[in-house]
C-alpha positions as CSV (number, residue, x, y, z in Angstrom):
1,X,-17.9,-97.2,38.5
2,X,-19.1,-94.0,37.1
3,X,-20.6,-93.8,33.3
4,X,-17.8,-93.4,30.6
5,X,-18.7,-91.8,26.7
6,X,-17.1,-91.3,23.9
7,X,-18.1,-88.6,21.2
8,X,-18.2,-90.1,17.7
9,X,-18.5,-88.0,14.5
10,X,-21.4,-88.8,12.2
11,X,-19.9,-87.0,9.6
12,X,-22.9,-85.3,7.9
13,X,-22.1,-82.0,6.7
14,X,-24.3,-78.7,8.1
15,X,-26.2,-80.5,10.8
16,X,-26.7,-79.6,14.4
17,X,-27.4,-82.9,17.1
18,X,-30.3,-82.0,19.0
19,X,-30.6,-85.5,20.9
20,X,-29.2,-88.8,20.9
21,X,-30.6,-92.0,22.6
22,X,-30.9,-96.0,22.5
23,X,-34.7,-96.9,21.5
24,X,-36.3,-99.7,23.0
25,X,-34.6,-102.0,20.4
26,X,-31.4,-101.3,21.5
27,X,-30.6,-99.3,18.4
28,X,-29.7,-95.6,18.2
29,X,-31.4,-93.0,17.3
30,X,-30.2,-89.5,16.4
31,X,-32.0,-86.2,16.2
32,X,-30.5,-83.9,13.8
33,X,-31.4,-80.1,12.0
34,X,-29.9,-78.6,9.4
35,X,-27.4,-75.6,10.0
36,X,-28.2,-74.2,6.3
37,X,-30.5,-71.8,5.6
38,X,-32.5,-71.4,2.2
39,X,-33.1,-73.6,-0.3
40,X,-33.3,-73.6,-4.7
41,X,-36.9,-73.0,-5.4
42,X,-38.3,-75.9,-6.9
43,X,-40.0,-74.1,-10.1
44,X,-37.7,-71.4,-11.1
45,X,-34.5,-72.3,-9.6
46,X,-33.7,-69.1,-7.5
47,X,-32.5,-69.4,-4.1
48,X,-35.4,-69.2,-1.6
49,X,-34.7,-67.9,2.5
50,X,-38.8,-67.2,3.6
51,X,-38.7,-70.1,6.3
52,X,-42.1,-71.7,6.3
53,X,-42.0,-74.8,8.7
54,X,-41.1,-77.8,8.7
55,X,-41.7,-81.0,6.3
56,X,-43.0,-84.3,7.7
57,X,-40.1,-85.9,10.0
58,X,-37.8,-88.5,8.1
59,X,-36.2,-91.6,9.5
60,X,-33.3,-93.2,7.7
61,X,-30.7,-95.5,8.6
62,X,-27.3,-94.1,8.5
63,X,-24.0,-96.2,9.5
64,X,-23.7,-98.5,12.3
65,X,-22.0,-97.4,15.6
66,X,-20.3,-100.9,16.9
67,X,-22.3,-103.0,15.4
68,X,-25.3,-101.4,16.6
69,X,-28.2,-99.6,13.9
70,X,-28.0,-95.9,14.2
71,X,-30.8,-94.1,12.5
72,X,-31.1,-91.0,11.3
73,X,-34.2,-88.4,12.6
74,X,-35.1,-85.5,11.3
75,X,-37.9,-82.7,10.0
76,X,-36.9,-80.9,6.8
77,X,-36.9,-77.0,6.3
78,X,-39.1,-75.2,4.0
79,X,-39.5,-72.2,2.2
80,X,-41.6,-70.1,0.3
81,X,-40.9,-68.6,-2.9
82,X,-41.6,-64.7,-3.4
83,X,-40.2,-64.8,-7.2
84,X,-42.9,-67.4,-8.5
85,X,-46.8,-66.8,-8.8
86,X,-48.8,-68.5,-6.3
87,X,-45.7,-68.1,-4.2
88,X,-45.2,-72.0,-3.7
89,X,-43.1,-74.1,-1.1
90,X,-40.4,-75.8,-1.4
91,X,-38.6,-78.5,1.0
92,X,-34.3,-78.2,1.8
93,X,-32.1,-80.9,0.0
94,X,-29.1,-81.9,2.3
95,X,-25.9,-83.1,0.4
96,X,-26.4,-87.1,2.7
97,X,-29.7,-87.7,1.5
98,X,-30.9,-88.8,-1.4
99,X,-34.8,-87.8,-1.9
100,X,-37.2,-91.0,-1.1
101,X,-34.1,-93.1,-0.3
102,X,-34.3,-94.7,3.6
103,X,-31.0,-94.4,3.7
104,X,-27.9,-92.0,4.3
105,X,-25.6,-92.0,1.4
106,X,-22.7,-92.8,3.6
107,X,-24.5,-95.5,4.5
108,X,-25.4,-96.8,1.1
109,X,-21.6,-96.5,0.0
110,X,-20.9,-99.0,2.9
111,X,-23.7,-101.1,1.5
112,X,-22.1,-101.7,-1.8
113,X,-18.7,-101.7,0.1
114,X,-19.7,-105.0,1.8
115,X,-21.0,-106.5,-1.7
């Protein structure tokens, strides 16, 4: 019997999948990076596209696949600002994630859902 898969959206806008695989756990774990490019500058506002690197890579759990944890991997983009002095950094928001939260909002809307 050969090996049979599914594809299942994760719905999270402006991401690209780079990997996908079941930890030692058992649970999944997805690799992700953003499709957008350029962030708001977080000092004067204005829209920043000087790539710099990458933040520190975040883990957060997003919404179980059958039962199963799925959890969310990946490194945010940042930029550098050319319109402020000292020409700081700044890391890219995505619409799913809340700053500091360890979870997706999808998956926090399921939370409450099930309260």
């Amino acid at each position: 019997m050969s090996n049979q898969s599914i594809e299942i959206p994760i719905d999270l806008p402006d991401v690209q999948v780079l990997s996908a695989k079941k930890t030692e756990q058992g649970e999944w774990l997805i690799e992700l990076e953003s499709k957008l490019r350029g962030t708001k500058c977080r000092q004067c506002g204005q829209e920043v596209t000087q790539f710099q690197g990458y933040g520190t890579s975040l883990r957060v759990r997003h919404l179980p696949l059958f039962e199963v944890p799925v959890w969310i991997e990946w490194r945010p983009k940042r930029y550098r600002c050319g319109h402020c002095e000292g020409k700081p950094t700044t890391t890219q928001f995505v619409s799913w994630h809340e700053p500091r939260s360890p979870n997706t909002k999808p998956y926090e809307r399921w939370l409450l859902k099930l309260l």
